[in-house]
N, C-alpha and C positions, 0 to 999 in steps of 0.2 A: 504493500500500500504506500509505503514512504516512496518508493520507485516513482510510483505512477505520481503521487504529488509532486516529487520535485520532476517529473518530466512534463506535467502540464505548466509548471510553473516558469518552465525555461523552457519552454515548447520551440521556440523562434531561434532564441542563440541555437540551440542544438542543429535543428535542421540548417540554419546558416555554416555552421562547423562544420558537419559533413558534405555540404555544397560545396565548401572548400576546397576539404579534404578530394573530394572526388576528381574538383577542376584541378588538383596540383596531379593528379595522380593522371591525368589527361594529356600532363605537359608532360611531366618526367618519364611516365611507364605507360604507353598508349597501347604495347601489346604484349601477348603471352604467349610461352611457349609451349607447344604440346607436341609429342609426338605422336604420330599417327599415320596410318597406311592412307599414303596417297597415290595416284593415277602420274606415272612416269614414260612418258612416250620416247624412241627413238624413230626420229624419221631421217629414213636414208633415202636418199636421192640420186636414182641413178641417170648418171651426167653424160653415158658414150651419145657418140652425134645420134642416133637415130632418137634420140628424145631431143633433139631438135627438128623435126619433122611436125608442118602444121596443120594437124588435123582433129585441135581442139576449140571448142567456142566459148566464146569470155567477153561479156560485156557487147554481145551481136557482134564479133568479132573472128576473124580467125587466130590462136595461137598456136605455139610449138609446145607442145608435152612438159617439157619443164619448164615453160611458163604457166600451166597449166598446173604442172602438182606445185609451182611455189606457192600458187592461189589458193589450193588448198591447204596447203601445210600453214597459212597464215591464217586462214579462216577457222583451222581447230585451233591454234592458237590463241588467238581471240575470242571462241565461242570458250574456253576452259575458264572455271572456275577458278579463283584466286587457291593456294598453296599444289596447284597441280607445275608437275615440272618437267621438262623439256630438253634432250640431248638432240643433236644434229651431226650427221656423216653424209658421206657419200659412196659409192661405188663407182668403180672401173675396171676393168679387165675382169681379176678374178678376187677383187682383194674388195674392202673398205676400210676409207680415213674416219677417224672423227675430227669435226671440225669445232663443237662444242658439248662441253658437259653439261651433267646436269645442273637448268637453272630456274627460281620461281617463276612461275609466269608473271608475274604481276610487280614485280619487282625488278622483272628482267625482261619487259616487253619492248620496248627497243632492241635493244641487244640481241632477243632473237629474231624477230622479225628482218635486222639488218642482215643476218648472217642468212637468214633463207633468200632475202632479195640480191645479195653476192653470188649466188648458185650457178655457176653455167658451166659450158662442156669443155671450158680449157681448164677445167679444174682437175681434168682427168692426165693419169703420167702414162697411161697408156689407152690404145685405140677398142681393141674388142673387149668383149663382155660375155662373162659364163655363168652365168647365174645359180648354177650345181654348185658351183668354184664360190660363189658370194656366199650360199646359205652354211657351207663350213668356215668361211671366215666372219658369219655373224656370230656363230656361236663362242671366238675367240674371243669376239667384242664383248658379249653378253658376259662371261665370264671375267672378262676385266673389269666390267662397270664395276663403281661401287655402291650401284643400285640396282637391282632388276627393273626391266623396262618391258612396256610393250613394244616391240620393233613394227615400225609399219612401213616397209619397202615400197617406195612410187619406182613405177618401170610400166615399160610397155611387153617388157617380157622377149624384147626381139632381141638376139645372139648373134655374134662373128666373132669367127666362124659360127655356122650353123652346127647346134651339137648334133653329136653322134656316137656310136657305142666305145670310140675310143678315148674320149674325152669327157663323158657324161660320167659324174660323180654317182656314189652311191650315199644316199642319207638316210638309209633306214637306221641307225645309228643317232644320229639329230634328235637332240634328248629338248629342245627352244620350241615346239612345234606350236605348246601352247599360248606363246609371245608371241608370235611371228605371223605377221598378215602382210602378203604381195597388196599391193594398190595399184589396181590395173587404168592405167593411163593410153590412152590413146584412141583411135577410130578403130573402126571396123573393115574399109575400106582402103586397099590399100595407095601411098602416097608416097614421093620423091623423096627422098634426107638431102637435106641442103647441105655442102660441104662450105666450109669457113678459111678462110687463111688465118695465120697465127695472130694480126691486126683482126679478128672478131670478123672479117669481112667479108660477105655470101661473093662466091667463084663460081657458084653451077648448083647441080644435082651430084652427088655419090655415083660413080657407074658402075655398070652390072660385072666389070672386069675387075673392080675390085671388092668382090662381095666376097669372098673367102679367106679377105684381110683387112675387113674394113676398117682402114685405122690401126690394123694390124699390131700385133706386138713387137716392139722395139720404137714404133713412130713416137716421139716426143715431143708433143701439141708445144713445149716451150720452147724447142730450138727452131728460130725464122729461119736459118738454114733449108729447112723438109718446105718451105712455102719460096724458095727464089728458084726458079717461076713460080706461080700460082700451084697446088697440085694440080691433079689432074682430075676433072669433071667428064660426067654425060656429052656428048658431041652429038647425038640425038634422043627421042623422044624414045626409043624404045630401047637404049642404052642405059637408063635411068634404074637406080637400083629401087624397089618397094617396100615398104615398110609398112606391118599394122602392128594394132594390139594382140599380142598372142595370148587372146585370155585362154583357150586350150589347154597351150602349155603351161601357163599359168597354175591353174588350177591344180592337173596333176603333179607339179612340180611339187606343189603346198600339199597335196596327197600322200606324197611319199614320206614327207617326217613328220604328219598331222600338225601341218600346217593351215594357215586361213586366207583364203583371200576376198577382196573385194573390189567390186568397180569403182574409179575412184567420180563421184561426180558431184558438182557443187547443187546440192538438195540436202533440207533438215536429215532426212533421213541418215544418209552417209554419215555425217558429225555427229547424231545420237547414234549409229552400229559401233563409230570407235570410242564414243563416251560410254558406251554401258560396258565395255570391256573393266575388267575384275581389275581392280589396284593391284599394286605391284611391288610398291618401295613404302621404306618406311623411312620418313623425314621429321626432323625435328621444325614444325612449320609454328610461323608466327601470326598469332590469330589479332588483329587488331580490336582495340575495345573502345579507343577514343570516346566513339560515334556514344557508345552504352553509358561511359561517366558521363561525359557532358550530356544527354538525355537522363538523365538519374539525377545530375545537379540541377537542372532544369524543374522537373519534380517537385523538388524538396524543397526549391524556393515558393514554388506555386503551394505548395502543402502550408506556407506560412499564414497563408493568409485563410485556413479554413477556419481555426476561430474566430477570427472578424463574419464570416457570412454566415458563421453558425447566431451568433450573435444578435444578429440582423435579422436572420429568420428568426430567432427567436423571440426578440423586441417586435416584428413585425405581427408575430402568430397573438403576441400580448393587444396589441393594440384594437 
C-alpha cells in the first residue's frame, strides 16, 4: 500500500525519469544482439561470353543474360528482410572466385549491390565453362564458408566444349545438393553470342568454327595481345554460333546430387520460391530498438497527463 501511495504521489517525476531513461538508452544502445538462424544466400554468376547473349526482356527491352541475372540478384537483395546476409562469386571455366563475403543486407546495401553491378564477362581468366567441373568446386567453396549458405547458380547452362563422356564429372558423391539451386537464365530460342574485344567492344557474332573452344582454355580475356587484330567473328549468317537456355541439362544436372533448380524470372513468385528456402547460418544479428524506446518514451509522457483528464471527468460527472 505505501508503494502505491508514494507512486501516485510522484506519478509525473517517475514517468518523466523513465522517458529519460529510455531517450538516453535511444542515443547510446539503439540495438541488441541476438543470435539466430538466418537466410544466407550465395549467388554465383556465371560470367563465360554466352551469358552475354541477348535474349532476355527488362524494362520492354532486350538484354544479355547477365544483365539479366544482375537484375535479379538485386531484386532478392532488396526484397530481403533486414539481418539476412549475402556472399557473391563467380564462375569460369571449371573453377569459382568469391568476390564477396558474407554481408548484412541492410547494413551493406550498397556494397552489395555495387559488387553485383561490376559483374561482366572479363571477369573470367578463362574462356569455357563445365559446369560438372563448377558443382565440385562449389562444394570447396561451401566448405570454406564460415557460414553455410544457400548457393543459387545464375547460368544458362550452355558448355564449351560441349560435355561428353570424357569430361562429364560424376556427382553422385555431392553431399551440397540440398543448398544448391541452378537459376536458369536465358531464352528458349536459340540466338548469336556477341564476341567483345579486350576494350568491352562488340567485333561480331562467336563463329561456329570456334564452338569447341569457345574462348577456349589458355585464352586470357586480360592480355590485349589475343584482340591485335580484332579476334575472329561470324563472316556470315549461318557461321554464327547458337546459344539457348539448357534448362534440360539443367535440370538433370541438379538430378544427379539432388540438387534444385529454377527458372530465373523477374515475378513475386521467383523471390518468394528462394525466400521460403530453410535458413542456413547462424549470425550474431543486430536487432534495432530505437524506433520501440522512443515510442515507449512517447507513452509515458502522454501517460502524464491521465490524472489531469481523470480529474476533469470526474469534476465534470460532479457537476
Amino acid at each position: 500500500m505505501r508503494g502505491w501511495a508514494w507512486l501516485s504521489k510522484h506519478y509525473e517525476p517517475v514517468c518523466y525519469g523513465l522517458a529519460l531513461g529510455l531517450l538516453g538508452l535511444a542515443l547510446l544502445k539503439p540495438e541488441v544482439q541476438l543470435k539466430q538462424q538466418v537466410q544466407h544466400y550465395l549467388m554465383i554468376a556465371d560470367v563465360s561470353q554466352s551469358m552475354n547473349a541477348e535474349d532476355e526482356r527488362l524494362n520492354q527491352q532486350t538484354v544479355s543474360r547477365l544483365a539479366y541475372s544482375q537484375h535479379l540478384m538485386k531484386q532478392l537483395v532488396q526484397r530481403s528482410p533486414c539481418g539476412t546476409y549475402f556472399s557473391l562469386g563467380i564462375f569460369a571455366s571449371d573453377n569459382i572466385a568469391m568476390l564477396q563475403t558474407p554481408l548484412e543486407v541492410c547494413k551493406n546495401l550498397d556494397v552489395i549491390t555495387d559488387g553485383i553491378d561490376h559483374l561482366e564477362w572479363r571477369m573470367a581468366w578463362k574462356g569455357n565453362s563445365r559446369l560438372s567441373f563448377a558443382v565440385h568446386a562449389a562444394t570447396h567453396v561451401y566448405d570454406a564458408l564460415n557460414q553455410p549458405a544457400q548457393m543459387l547458380f545464375f547460368t544458362d547452362g550452355d558448355e564449351a566444349p560441349r560435355v561428353n563422356v570424357t569430361i562429364k564429372q560424376d556427382l553422385s558423391g555431392v553431399q551440397i545438393g540440398e543448398f544448391f539451386t541452378f537459376v536458369g537464365v536465358g531464352g528458349a530460342e536459340k540466338v548469336a553470342i556477341p564476341r567483345y574485344n579486350s576494350a568491352n567492344k562488340r567485333v561480331g557474332d562467336w563463329p561456329v568454327s570456334d564452338n569447341n573452344n569457345a574462348g577456349a582454355v589458355g585464352v586470357t580475356y586480360a592480355d590485349p595481345s589475343q584482340d591485335e587484330p580484332d579476334p575472329p567473328v561470324a563472316y556470315a549468317e549461318y557461321d554464327r554460333m547458337l546459344s539457348q537456355l539448357e534448362e534440360d541439362y539443367l535440370k538433370s544436372l541438379a538430378a544427379e546430387f539432388k540438387g534444385s533448380y529454377v527458372k530465373g524470372v523477374d515475378q513475386p513468385a521467383f523471390y518468394q520460391a528462394l525466400a521460403a528456402k530453410p535458413a542456413t547460418a547462424s549470425f550474431v544479428t543486430d536487432y534495432p530498438l530505437r524506433s520501440f524506446y522512443l515510442l515507449s518514451a512517447l507513452v509515458l509522457i502522454l501517460a502524464t497527463y491521465v490524472p489531469d483528464l481523470r480529474m476533469r471527468r470526474t469534476a465534470g460527472a460532479r457537476s
